[in-house]
N, C-alpha and C positions, 0 to 999 in steps of 0.2 A: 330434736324438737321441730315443730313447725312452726313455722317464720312468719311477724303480721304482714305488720303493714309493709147481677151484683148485687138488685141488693135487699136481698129479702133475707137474710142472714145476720143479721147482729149477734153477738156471745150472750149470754146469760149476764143479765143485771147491768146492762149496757144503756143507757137513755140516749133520747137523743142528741141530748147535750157532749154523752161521750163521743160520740161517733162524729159529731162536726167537728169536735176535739183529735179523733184518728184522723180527720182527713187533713186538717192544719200540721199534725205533728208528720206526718206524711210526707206532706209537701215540704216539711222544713226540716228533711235528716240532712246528715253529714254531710252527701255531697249533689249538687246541685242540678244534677242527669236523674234523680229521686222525682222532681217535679213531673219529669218524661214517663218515667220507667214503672211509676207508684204511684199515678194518677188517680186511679179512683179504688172509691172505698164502696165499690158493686160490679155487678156485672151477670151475677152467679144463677143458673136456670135453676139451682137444686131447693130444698126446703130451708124451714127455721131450723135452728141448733135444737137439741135436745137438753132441755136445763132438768139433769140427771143430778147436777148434784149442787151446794151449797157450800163453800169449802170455808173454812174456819178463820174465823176471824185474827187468829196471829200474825202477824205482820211479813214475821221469813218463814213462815213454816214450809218445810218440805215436800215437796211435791207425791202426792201420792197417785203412784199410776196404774191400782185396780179402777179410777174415777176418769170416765170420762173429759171432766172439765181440764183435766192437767193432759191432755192431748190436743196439740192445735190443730192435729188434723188425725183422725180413726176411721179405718172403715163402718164403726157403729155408728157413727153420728154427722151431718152434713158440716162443712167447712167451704170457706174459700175455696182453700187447695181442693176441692170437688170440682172447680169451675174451667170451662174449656172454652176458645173460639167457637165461633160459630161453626168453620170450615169442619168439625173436628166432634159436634154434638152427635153424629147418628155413629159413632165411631163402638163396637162392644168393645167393652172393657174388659179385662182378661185379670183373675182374681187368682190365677196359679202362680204369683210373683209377688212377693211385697217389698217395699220401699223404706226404708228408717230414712227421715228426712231431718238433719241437724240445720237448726233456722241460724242466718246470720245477728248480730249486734244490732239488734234495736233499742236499748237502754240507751238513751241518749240523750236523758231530761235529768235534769239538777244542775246544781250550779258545781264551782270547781272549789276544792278541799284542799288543804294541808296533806299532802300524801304521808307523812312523815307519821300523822294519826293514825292513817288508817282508817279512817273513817268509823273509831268505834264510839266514837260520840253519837247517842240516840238523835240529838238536836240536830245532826247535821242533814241538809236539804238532798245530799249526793249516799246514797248506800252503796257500795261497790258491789254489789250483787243486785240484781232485780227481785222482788217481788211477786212470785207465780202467780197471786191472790190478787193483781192489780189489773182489776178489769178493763181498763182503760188500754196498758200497754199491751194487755191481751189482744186487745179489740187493734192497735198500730199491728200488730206482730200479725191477725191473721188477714188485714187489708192489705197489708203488702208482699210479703215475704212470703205466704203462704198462698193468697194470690195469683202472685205473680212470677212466686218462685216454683216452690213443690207443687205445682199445677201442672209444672212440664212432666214431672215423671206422673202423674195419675192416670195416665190408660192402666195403669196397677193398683194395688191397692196399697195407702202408704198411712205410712205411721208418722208423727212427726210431734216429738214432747214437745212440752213449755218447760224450762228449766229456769235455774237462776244465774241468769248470763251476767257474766263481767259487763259493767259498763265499760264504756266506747273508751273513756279516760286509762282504764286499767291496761292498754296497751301501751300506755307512754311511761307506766311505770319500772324501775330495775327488775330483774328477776325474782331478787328475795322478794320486793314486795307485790309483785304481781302475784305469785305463787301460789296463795291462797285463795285468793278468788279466781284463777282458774278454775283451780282442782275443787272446789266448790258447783264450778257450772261443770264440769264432767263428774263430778258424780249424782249427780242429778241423770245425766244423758248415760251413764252406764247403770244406773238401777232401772231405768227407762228399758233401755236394751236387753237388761235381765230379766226383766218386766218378757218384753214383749217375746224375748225367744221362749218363756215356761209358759205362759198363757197363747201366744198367736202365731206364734211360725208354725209349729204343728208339720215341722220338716220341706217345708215349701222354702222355692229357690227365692234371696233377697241381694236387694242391690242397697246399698248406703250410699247415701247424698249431701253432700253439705255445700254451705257457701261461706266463707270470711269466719268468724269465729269462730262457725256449726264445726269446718275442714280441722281446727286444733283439738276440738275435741272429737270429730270421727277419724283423725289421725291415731290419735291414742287409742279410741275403741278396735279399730281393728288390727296394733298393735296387740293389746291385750287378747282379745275372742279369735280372731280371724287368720294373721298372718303366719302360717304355717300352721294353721293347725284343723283339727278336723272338719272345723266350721267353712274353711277354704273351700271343701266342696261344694258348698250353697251357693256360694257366691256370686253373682252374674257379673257384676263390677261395681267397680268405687267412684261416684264422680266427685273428687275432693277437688272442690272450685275455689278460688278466691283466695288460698294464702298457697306458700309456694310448699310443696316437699321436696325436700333434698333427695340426691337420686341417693339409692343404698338405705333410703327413711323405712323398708318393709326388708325381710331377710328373704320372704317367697315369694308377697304378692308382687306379680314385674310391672313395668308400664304397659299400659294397650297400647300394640302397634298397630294393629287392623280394627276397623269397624266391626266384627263380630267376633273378636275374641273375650272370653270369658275367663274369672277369675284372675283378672288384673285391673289396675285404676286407669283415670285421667285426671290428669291436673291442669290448671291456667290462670293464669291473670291478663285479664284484658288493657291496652293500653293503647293511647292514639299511635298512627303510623309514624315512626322517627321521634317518638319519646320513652326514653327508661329513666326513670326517677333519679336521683342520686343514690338513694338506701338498693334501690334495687343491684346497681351496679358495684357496689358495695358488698354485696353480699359472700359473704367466704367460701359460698358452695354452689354446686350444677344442682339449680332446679329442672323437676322434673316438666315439662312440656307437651301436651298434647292439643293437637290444631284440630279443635271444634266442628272444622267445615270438613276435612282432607281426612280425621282419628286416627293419624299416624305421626310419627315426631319427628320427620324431615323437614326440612328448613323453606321447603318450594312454595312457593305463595299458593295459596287459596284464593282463584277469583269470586268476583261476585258471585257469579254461574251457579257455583255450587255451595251459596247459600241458601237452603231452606224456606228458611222466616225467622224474622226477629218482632217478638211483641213489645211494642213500646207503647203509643199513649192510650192508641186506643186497643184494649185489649180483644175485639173481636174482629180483628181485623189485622192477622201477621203479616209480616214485609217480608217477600221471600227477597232474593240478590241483595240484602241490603245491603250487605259489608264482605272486602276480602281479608284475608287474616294471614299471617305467615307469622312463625317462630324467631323469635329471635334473642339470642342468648337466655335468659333463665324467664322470658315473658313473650305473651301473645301481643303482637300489634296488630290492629283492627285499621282499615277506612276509618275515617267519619260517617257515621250512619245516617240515612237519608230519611228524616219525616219532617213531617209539617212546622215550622217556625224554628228546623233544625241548624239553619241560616246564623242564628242566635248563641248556638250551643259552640263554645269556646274549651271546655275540659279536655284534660288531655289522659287525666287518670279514668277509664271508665268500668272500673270494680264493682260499681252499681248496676252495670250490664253483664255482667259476667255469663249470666244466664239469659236473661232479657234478648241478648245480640244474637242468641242461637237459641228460643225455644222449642222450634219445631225441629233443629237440627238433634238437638239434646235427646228429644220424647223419641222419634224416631229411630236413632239409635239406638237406644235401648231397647224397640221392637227387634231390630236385628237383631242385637247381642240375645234377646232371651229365644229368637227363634233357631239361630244358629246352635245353641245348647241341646234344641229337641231330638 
């Protein structure tokens, strides 16, 4: 298994009450580099959403994905994830490549339960599964993550469900009881996947994307579709960011050791220079490791030099040299990244940057990897 731990767009049925609501909930997730990294809830040069559909008043009901509204981001309809720096607007976008982009853990409202329950009391304030139909976390999910996340891979054209993700608590649970609200939110993300390969792949080459949660469930997806099997062909690469794979976690797909190799992953977790958590050190296996700056998994430091850009507060405007990176047993250590009132910034876990610390490194890469393929 794998291992955890702008703005002319509003969604459909969204007030503007919601949305001062996404930008408060924003600024207040998990970890405190979110303020940096998730600042605003705009930015986007593209149009309005297309309110295509109405979806049912059920409270869990299933996500159905012939329906637009259960895609945070489609090539039919405008999204955050459409939104690019300035540096980056006159750029063609290249529609021969598609993207399945798995969102990280944003459920991260309710208060804390009895785990012992389960949470199958109606009355309780915490569901262990999110609600697709809550246009609120809809409206958190595509200000930030979609944003600021799967905007990296968009010079493509990307997919990217709404599912019914584990809240943030269902990581601290044992296995038995986590188990089902997993396997709850990936099958959401593999009927999505089923979804998209019979209606939109239409044999065009795709890369799969995730960050933190998104990586445990496109772990398993390309266990199941992908890894040795004929769909391997398509492949351009995996960027499973934010939770660790074990090395030997695929039987074909290998790690990327070069910048334009195809059909193999990259993985990372970002962390300050001369800090690894204790769980991390802990951990009973060689995770796998790819350095962001260098896309190769030797241990030799990444200077500044050959950072890219990192988008942090303000999103039209990337930091190229921001950070040097080097590997270090089963985790990436990063600099402290340099922006404005970063004087301040004290964390030493930066998992909220995971992609943030390397946008422009990330988006570009993946031009190599898909041109090296031609």
């Amino acid at each position: 298994m794998l291992y955890r731990n702008t703005s002319e767009c509003p969604p459909p049925r969204v007030t503007l009450r919601a949305v001062a609501r996404c930008r408060r909930q924003i600024n207040g997730l998990a970890y405190a580099m979110v303020a940096l990294l998730l600042a605003a809830c705009g930015g986007s040069k593209y149009g309005a959403y297309v309110p295509a559909y109405t979806p049912p008043a059920e409270a869990e009901s299933r996500p159905n994905y012939n329906q637009l509204y259960y895609w945070a981001a489609h090539p039919l309809k405008h999204s955050p994830a459409d939104s690019v720096p300035k540096p980056y607007r006159n750029t063609q976008r290249d529609t021969s490549v598609d993207v399945f982009f798995v969102h990280p853990t944003i459920y991260l409202s309710g208060k804390a339960v009895d785990s012992n329950r389960l949470a199958t009391d109606s009355t309780e304030q915490l569901r262990w599964n999110a609600n697709v139909n809550d246009a609120e976390l809809n409206a958190t999910v595509d200000y930030s993550t979609m944003l600021q996340q799967a905007s990296a891979f968009n010079h493509f054209s990307v997919y990217a469900p709404r599912y019914r993700q584990a809240h943030i608590q269902a990581f601290a649970l044992d296995a038995v009881r986590k188990k089902p609200f997993f396997d709850t939110a990936y099958a959401d993300v593999r009927a999505a996947f089923v979804y998209y390969l019979k209606h939109y792949n239409r044999g065009r080459r795709f890369v799969i994307a995730s960050h933190s949660q998104g990586t445990l469930h496109a772990g398993r997806l390309m266990q199941e579709f992908i890894d040795g099997k004929p769909l391997q062909q398509q492949l351009v690469a995996a960027y499973l960011i934010g939770l660790p794979v074990p090395s030997g976690y695929f039987s074909s797909c290998a790690p990327c050791s070069t910048a334009a190799q195809n059909q193999c992953f990259v993985s990372w977790r970002t962390y300050k220079k001369g800090y690894t958590p204790a769980y991390v050190v802990a951990e009973p296996f060689k995770a796998v490791v790819v350095n962001p700056l260098s896309w190769t998994l030797d241990s030799v430091l990444a200077p500044k030099a050959a950072s890219k850009g990192a988008v942090l507060y303000n999103f039209n405007k990337p930091l190229p040299a921001s950070v040097s990176t080097q590997i270090v047993g089963n985790v990436l250590w990063s600099s402290k990244p340099r922006f404005f009132g970063s004087i301040f910034f004290t964390r030493k876990n930066y998992h909220i940057g995971d992609i943030n610390l390397f946008w422009v490194d990330v988006r570009e890469n993946l031009r190599t990897r898909v041109a090296a393929k031609q």
